[in-house]
KELO-421527 format. One record per residue (C-alpha): residue number from 1; x, y, z; residue in three letters. Coordinates in steps of 0.5 Angstrom, whole numbers. Layout:
KELO-421527
<nugu k="NUM" east="X" north="Y" up="Z" r="ALA"/>
...
END
This chain:
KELO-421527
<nugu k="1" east="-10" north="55" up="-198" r="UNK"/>
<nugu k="2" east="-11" north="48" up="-198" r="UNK"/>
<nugu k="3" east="-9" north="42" up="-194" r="UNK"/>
<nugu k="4" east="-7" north="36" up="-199" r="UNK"/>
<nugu k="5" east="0" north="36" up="-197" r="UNK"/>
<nugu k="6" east="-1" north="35" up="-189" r="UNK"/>
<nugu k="7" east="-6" north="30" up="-191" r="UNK"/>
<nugu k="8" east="-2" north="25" up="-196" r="UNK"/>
<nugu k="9" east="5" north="26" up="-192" r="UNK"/>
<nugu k="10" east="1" north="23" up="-185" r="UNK"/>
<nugu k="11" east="-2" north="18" up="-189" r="UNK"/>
<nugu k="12" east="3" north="12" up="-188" r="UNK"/>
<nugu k="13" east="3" north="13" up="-181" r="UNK"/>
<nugu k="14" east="-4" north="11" up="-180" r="UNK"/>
<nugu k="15" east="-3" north="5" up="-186" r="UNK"/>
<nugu k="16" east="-7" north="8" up="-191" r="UNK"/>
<nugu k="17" east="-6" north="10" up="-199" r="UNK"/>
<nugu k="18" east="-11" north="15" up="-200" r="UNK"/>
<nugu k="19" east="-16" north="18" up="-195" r="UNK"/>
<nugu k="20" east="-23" north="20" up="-199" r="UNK"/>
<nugu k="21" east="-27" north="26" up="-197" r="UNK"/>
<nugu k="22" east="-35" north="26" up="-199" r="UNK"/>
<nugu k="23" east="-37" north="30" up="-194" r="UNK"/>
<nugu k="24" east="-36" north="38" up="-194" r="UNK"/>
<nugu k="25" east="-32" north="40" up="-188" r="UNK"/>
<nugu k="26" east="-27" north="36" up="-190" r="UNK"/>
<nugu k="27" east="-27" north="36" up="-197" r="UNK"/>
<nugu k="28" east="-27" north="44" up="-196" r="UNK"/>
<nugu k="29" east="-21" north="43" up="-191" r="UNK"/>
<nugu k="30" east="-17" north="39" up="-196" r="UNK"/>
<nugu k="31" east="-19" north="43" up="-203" r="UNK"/>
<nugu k="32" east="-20" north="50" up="-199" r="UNK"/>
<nugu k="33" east="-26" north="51" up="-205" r="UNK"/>
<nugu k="34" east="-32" north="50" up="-201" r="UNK"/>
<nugu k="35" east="-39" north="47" up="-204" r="UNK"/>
<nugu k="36" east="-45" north="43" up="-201" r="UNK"/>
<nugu k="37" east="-48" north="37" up="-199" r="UNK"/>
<nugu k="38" east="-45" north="32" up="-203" r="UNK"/>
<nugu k="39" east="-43" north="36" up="-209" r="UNK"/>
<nugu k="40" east="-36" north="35" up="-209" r="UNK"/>
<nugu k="41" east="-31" north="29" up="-208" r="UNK"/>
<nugu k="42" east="-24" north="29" up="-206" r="UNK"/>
<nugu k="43" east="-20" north="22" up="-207" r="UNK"/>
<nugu k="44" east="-12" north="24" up="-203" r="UNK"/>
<nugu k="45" east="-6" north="20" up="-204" r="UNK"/>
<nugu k="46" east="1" north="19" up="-202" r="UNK"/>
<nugu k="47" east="2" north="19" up="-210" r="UNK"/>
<nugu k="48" east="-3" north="25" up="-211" r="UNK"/>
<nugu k="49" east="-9" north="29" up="-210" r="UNK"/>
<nugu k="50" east="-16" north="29" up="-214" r="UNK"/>
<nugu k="51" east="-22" north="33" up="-213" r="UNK"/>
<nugu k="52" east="-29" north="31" up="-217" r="UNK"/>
<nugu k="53" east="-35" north="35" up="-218" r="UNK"/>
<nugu k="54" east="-41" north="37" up="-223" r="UNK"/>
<nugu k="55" east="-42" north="41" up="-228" r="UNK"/>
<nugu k="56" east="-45" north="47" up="-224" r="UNK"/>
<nugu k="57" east="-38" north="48" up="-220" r="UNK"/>
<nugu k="58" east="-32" north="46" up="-225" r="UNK"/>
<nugu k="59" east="-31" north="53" up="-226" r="UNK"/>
<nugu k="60" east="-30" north="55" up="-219" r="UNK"/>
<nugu k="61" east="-27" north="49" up="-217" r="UNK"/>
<nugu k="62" east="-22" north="49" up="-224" r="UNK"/>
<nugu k="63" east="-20" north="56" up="-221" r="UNK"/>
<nugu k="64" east="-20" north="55" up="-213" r="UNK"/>
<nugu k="65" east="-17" north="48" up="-213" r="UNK"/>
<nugu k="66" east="-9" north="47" up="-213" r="UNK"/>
<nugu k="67" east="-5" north="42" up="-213" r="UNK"/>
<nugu k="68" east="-10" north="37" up="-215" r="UNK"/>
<nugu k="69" east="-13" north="33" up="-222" r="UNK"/>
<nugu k="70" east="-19" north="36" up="-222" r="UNK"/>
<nugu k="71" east="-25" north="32" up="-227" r="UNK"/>
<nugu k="72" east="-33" north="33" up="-228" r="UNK"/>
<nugu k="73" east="-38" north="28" up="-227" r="UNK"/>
<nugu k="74" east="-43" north="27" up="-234" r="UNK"/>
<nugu k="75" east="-49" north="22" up="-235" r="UNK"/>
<nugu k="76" east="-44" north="15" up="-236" r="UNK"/>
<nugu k="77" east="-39" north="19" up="-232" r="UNK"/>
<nugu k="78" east="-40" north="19" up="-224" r="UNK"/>
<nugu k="79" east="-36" north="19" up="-218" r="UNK"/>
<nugu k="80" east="-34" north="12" up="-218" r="UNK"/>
<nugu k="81" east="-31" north="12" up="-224" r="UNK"/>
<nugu k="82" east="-27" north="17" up="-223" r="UNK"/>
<nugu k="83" east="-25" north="14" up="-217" r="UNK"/>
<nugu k="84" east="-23" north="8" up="-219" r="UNK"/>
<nugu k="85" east="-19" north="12" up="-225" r="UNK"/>
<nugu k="86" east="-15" north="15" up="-219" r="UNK"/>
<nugu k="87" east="-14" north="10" up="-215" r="UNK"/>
<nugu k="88" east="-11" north="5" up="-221" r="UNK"/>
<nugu k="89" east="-6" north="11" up="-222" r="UNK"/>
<nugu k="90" east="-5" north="12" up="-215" r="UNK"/>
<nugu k="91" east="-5" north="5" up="-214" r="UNK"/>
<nugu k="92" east="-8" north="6" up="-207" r="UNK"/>
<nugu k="93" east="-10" north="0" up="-204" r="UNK"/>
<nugu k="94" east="-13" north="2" up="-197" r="UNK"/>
<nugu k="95" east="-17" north="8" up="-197" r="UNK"/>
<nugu k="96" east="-20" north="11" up="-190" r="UNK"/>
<nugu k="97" east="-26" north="14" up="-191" r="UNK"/>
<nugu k="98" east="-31" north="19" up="-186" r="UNK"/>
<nugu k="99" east="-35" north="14" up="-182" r="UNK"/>
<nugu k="100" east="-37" north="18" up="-177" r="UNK"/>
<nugu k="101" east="-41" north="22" up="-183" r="UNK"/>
<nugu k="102" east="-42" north="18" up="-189" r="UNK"/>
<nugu k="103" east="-49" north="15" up="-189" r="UNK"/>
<nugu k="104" east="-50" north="7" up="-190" r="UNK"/>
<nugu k="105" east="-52" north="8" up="-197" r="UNK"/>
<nugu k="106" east="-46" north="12" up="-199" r="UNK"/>
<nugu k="107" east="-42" north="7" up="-196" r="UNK"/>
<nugu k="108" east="-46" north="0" up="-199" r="UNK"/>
<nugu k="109" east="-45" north="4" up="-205" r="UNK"/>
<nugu k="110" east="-38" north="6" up="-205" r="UNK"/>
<nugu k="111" east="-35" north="0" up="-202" r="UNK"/>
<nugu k="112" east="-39" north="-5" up="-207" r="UNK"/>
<nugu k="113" east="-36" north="-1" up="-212" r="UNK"/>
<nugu k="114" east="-29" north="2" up="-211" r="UNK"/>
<nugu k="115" east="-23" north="-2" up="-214" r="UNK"/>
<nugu k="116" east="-21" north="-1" up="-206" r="UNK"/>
<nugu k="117" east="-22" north="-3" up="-198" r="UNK"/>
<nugu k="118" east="-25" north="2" up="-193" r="UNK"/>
<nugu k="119" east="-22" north="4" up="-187" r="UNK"/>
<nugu k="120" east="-25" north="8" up="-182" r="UNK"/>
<nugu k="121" east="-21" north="14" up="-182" r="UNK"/>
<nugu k="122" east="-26" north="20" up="-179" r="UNK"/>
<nugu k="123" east="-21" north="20" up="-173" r="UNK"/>
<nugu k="124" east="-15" north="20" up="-176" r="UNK"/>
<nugu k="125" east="-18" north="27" up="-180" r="UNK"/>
<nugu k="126" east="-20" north="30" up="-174" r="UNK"/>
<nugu k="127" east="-13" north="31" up="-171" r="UNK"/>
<nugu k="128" east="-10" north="34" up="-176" r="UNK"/>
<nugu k="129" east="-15" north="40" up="-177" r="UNK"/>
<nugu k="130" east="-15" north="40" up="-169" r="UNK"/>
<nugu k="131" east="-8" north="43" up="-171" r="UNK"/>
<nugu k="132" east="-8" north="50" up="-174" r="UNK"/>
<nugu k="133" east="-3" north="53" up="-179" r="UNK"/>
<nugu k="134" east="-1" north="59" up="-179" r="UNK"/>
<nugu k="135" east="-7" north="61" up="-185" r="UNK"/>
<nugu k="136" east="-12" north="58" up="-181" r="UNK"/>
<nugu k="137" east="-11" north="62" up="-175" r="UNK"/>
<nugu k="138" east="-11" north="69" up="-179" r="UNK"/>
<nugu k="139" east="-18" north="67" up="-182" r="UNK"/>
<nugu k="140" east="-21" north="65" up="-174" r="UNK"/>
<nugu k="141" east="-18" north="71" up="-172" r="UNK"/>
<nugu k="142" east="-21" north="76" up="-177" r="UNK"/>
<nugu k="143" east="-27" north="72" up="-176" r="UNK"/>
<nugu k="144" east="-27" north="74" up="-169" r="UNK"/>
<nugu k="145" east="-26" north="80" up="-171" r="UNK"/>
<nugu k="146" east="-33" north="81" up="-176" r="UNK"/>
<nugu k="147" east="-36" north="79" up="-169" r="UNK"/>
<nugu k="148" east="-34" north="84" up="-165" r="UNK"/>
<nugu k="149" east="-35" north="89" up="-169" r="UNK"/>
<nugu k="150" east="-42" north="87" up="-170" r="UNK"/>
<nugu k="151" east="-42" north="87" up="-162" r="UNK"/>
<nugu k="152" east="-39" north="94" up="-161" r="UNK"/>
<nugu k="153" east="-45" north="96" up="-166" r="UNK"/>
<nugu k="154" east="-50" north="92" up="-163" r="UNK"/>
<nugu k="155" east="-49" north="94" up="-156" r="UNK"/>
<nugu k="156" east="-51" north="102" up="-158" r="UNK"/>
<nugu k="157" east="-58" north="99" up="-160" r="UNK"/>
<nugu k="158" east="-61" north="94" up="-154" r="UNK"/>
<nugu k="159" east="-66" north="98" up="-149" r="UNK"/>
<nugu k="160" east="-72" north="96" up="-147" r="UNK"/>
<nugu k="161" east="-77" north="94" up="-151" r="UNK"/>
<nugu k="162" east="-73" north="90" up="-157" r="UNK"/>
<nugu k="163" east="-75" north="84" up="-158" r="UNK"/>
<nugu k="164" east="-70" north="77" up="-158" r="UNK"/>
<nugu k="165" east="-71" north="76" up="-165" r="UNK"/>
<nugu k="166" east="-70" north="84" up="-167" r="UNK"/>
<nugu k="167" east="-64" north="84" up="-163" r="UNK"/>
<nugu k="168" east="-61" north="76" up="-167" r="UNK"/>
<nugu k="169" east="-63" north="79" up="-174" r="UNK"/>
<nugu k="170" east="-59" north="85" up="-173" r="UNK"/>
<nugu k="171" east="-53" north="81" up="-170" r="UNK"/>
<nugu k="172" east="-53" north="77" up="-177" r="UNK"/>
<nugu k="173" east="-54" north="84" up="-182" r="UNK"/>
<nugu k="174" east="-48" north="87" up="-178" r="UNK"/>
<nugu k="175" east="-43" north="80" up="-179" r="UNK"/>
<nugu k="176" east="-45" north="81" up="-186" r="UNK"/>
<nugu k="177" east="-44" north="88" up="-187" r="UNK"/>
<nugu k="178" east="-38" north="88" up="-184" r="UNK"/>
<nugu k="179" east="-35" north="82" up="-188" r="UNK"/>
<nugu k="180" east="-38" north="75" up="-186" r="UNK"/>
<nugu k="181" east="-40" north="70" up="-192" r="UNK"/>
<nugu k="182" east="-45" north="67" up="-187" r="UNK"/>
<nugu k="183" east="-46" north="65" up="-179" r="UNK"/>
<nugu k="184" east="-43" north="60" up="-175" r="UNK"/>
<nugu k="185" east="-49" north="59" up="-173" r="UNK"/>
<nugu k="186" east="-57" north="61" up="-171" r="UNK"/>
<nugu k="187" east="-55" north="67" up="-167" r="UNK"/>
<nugu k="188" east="-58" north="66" up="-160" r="UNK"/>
<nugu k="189" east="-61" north="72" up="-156" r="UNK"/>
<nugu k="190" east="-64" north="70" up="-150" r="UNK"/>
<nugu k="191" east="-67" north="75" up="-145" r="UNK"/>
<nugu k="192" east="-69" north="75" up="-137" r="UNK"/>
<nugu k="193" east="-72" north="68" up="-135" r="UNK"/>
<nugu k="194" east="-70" north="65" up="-142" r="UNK"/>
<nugu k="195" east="-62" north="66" up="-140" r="UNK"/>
<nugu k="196" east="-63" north="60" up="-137" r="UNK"/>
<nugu k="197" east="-63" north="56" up="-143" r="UNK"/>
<nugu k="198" east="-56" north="55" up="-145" r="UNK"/>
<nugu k="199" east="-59" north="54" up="-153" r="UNK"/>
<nugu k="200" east="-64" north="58" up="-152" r="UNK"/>
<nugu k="201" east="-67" north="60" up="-159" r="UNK"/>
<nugu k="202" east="-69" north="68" up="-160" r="UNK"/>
<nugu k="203" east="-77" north="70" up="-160" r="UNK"/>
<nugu k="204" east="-82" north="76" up="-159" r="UNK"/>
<nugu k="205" east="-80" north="77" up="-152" r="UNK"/>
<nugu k="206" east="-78" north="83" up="-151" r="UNK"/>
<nugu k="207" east="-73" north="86" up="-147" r="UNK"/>
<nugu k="208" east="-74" north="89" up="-140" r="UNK"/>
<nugu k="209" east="-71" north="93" up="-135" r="UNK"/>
<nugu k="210" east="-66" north="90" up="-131" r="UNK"/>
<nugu k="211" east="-65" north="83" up="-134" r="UNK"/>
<nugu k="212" east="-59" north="80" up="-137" r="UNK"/>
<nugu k="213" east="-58" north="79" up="-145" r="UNK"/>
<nugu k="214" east="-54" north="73" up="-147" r="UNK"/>
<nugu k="215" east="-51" north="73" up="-154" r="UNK"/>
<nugu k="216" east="-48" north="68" up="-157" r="UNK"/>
<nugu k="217" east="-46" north="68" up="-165" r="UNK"/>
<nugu k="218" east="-41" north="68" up="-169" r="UNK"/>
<nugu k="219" east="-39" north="69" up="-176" r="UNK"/>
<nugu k="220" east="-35" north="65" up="-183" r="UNK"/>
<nugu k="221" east="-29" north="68" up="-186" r="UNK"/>
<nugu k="222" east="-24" north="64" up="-191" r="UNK"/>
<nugu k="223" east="-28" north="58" up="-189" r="UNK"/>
<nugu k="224" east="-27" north="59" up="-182" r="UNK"/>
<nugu k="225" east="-31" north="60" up="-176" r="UNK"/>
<nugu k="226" east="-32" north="66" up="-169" r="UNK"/>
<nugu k="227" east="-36" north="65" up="-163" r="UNK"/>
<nugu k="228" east="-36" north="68" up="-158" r="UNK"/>
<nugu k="229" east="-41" north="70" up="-152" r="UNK"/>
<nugu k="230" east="-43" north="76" up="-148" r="UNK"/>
<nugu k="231" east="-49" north="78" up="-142" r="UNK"/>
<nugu k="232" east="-50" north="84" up="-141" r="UNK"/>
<nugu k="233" east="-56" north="88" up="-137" r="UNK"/>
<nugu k="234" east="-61" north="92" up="-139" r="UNK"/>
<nugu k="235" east="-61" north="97" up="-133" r="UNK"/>
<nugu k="236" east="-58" north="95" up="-126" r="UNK"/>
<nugu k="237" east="-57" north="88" up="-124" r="UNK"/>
<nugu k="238" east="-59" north="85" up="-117" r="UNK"/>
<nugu k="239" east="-53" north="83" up="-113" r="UNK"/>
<nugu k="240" east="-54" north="75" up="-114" r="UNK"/>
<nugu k="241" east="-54" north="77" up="-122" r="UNK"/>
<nugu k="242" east="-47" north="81" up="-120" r="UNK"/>
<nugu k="243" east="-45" north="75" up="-117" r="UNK"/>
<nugu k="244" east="-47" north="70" up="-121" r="UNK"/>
<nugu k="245" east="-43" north="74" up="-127" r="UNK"/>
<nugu k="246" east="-38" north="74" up="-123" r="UNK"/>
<nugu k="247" east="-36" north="67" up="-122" r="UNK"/>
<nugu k="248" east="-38" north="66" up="-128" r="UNK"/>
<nugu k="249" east="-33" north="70" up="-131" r="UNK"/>
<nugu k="250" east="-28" north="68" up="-125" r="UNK"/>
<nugu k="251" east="-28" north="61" up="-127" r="UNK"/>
<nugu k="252" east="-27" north="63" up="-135" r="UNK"/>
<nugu k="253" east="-21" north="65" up="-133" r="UNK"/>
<nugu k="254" east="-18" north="60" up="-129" r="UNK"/>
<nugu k="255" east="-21" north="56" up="-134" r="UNK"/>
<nugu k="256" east="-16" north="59" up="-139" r="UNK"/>
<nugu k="257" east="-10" north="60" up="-134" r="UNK"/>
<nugu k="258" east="-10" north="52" up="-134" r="UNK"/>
<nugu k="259" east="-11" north="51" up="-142" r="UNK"/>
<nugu k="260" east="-4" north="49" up="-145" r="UNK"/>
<nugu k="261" east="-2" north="44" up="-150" r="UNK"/>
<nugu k="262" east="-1" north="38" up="-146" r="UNK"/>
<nugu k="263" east="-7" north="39" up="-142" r="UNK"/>
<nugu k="264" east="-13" north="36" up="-143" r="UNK"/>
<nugu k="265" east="-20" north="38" up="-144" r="UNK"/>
<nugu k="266" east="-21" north="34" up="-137" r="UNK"/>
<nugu k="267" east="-15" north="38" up="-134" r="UNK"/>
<nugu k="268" east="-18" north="44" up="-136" r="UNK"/>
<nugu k="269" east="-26" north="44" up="-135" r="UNK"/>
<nugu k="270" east="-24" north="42" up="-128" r="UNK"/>
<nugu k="271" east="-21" north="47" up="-127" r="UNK"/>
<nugu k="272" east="-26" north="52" up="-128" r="UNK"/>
<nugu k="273" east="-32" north="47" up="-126" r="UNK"/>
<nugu k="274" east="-29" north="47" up="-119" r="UNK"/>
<nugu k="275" east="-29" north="55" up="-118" r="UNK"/>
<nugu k="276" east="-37" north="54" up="-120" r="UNK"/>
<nugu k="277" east="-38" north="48" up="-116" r="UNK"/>
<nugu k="278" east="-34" north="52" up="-109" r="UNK"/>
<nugu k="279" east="-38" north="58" up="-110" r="UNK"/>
<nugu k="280" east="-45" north="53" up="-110" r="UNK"/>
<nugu k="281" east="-47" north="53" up="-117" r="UNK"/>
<nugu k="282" east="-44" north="47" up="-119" r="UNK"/>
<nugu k="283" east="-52" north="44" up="-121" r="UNK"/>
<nugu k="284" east="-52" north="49" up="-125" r="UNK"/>
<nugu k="285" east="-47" north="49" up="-130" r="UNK"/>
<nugu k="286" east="-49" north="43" up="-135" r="UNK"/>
<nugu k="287" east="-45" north="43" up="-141" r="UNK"/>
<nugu k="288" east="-37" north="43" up="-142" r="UNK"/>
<nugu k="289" east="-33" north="49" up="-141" r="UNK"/>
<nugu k="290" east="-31" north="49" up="-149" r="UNK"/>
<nugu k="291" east="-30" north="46" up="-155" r="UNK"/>
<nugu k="292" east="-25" north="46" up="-161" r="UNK"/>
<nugu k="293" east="-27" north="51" up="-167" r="UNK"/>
<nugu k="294" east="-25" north="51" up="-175" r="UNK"/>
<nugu k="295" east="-29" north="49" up="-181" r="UNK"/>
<nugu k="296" east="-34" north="46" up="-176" r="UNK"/>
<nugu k="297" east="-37" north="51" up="-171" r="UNK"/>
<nugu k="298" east="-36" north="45" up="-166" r="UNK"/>
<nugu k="299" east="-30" north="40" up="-168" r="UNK"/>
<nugu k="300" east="-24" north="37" up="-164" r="UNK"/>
<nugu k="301" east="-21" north="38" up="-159" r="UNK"/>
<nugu k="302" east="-27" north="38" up="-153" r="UNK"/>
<nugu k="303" east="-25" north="41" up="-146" r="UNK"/>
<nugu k="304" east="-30" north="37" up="-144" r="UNK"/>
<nugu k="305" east="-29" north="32" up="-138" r="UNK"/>
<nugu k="306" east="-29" north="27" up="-143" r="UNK"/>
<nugu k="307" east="-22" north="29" up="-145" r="UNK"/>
<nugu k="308" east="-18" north="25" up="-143" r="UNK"/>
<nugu k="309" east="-13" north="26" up="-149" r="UNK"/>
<nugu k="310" east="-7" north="32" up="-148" r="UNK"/>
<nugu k="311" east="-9" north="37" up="-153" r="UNK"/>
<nugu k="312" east="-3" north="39" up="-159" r="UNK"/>
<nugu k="313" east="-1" north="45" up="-160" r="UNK"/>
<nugu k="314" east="-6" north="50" up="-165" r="UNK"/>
<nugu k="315" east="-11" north="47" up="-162" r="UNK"/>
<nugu k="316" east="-16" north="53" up="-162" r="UNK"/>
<nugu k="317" east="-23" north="52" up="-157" r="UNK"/>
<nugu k="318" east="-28" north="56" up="-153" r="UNK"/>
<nugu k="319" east="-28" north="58" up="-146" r="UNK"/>
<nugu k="320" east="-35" north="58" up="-144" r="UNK"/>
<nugu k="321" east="-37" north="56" up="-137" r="UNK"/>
<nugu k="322" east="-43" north="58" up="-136" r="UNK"/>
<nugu k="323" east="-49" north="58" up="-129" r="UNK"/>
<nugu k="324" east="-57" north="58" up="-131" r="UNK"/>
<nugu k="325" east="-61" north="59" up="-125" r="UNK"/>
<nugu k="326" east="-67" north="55" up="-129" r="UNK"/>
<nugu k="327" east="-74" north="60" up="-130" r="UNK"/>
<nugu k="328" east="-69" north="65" up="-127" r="UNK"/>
<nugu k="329" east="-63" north="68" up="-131" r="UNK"/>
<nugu k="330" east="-57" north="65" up="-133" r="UNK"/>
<nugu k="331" east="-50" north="68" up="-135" r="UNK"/>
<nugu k="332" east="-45" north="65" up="-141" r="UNK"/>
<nugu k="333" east="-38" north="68" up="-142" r="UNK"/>
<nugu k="334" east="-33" north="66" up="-149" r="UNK"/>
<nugu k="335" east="-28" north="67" up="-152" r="UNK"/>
<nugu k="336" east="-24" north="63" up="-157" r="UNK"/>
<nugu k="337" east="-17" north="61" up="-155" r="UNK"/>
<nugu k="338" east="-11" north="58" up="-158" r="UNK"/>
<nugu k="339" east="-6" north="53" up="-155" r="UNK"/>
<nugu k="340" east="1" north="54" up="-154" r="UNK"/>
<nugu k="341" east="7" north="51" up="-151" r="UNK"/>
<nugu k="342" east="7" north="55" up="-144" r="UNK"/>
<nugu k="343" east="0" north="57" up="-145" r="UNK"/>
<nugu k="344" east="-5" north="59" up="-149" r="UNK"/>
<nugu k="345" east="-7" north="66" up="-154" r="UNK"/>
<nugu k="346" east="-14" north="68" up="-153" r="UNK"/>
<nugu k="347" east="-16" north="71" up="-159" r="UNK"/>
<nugu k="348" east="-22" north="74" up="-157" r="UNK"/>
<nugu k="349" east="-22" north="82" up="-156" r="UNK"/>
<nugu k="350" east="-28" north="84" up="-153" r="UNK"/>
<nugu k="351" east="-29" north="87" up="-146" r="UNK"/>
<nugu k="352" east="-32" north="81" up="-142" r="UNK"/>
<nugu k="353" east="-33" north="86" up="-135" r="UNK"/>
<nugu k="354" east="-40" north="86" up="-134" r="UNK"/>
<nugu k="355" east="-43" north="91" up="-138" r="UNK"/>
<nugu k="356" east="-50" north="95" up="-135" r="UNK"/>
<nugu k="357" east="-53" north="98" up="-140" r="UNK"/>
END
């Protein structure tokens, strides 16, 4: 699965010939065929597609890669110069480039050297991977389901007395035992009192009867993302935990009912965000109720109150409110859903009814 054609037939609209892709998202969104850092180029065109890289990936990238002249940098060969070929054959004249990850050398670089101007062009990028395909979907969704699994398993082992870190490294075993190329991200576990960190990084803390468990992880598969959160309680709760998971999870819900295409991520999060606020936890609901997910763990679109953009149909974004009572507890509730038309498809299978242990 590549993406060379969407990119190249949206150019024009945006006044460009060619968009350059140098960082790995991109370049692996365009290509499908994924390497790191700065070890590959792809140059996109209205006259054609090209895709450069070194010695140690021209196997791979000569058998993943569709659609695209493929080339190998050497000593006396590098980037530029086979840039500069592909944009003489293309005739490209105005090239975006990603200025929101390109560094200040890189771009000192290419734009004294490239037969071309630079035009900001991340923006232009990052709405047309805001809009999943049918392909992309399969490969979130198959993610998710990796997550799952791994969650269904890891729910059989938590108890007291099993430490954050434990639980976190048992959560990645199973992601990858059951098919994940890699994380989403580092896992956060977050037990008791540091449930009240929203990132919380997992320690030698061990669990203990009647506190929440927060995990929020999430697998890769085909080159895209899961992520998801569940708390659970080891033992029973206290009333003021039932009900504060309670207007947690009854502000995801709203919040999901108002997601739609043509809604915005202020719309949505406002949504949600009033039913914490009226309940008396509005301080203590800090982050965004959710945000776009692909390639990227974290990408557009936002449903932020900072959104102020209609989101396109194939926008996949997180629901997750959450309420952090510092020193205390905190609870976080995600799914991932998908924007349609009339509404929206959540993608995430997993029971979210509070879960006593």
């Amino acid at each position: 699965m590549n993406h060379f054609d969407k990119i190249a037939a949206a150019l024009p609209k945006e006044g460009l010939d060619a968009v350059l892709l140098t960082g790995e998202y991109n370049r692996f969104y365009a290509s499908g065929f994924a390497s790191t850092g700065a070890d590959g180029v792809a140059l996109v065109t209205t006259k054609g597609n090209f895709y450069f890289t070194d010695s140690r990936y021209i196997e791979a990238a000569e058998r993943a890669v569709e659609n695209a002249a493929i080339g190998m940098t050497q000593r006396g060969r590098g980037y530029i110069a086979w840039l500069n070929e592909a944009i003489a054959l293309s005739g490209a004249k105005r090239i975006g480039f990603e200025d929101e990850t390109m560094t200040v050398a890189e771009h000192r670089l290419y734009s004294g050297k490239l037969e071309g101007e630079l035009v900001p062009a991340s923006g232009f990028m990052h709405r047309l991977r805001g809009q999943k395909d049918a392909q992309e979907l399969e490969r979130l969704e198959q993610a998710q389901r990796i997550a799952e699994k791994a969650l269904e398993q890891i729910l059989t082992e938590l108890r007291v007395g099993v430490t954050e870190k434990e639980i976190a490294a048992r959560l990645q075993y199973l992601m990858l035992h059951f098919g994940a190329e890699k994380m989403s991200f580092d896992p956060i576990v977050a037990g008791g009192s540091n449930g009240s960190m929203p990132h919380a990084v997992p320690t030698d803390r061990k669990i203990r009867e009647g506190e929440f468990v927060t995990m929020d992880f999430g697998c890769v598969y085909g080159g895209y993302c899961s992520d998801m959160t569940r708390t659970v309680c080891v033992g029973q709760p206290t009333e003021e935990m039932r009900q504060v998971y309670e207007v947690v999870l009854s502000a995801q819900l709203a919040g999901i009912a108002a997601a739609r295409a043509g809604a915005t991520g202020t719309e949505i999060d406002g949504t949600a965000r009033k039913v914490i606020e009226q309940a008396g936890y509005g301080e203590f609901f800090g982050h965004s109720f959710g945000h776009g997910v692909g390639v990227e763990i974290h990408e557009s679109p936002n449903a932020s109150p900072a959104n102020d953009k209609p989101m396109a149909v194939g926008s996949v974004i997180s629901a997750e409110p959450g309420i952090y009572l510092p020193g205390r507890f905190g609870v976080r509730i995600e799914d991932v859903i998908v924007l349609t038309e009339d509404g929206c498809r959540n993608i995430t299978r997993a029971p979210k009814e509070l879960l006593c242990l």
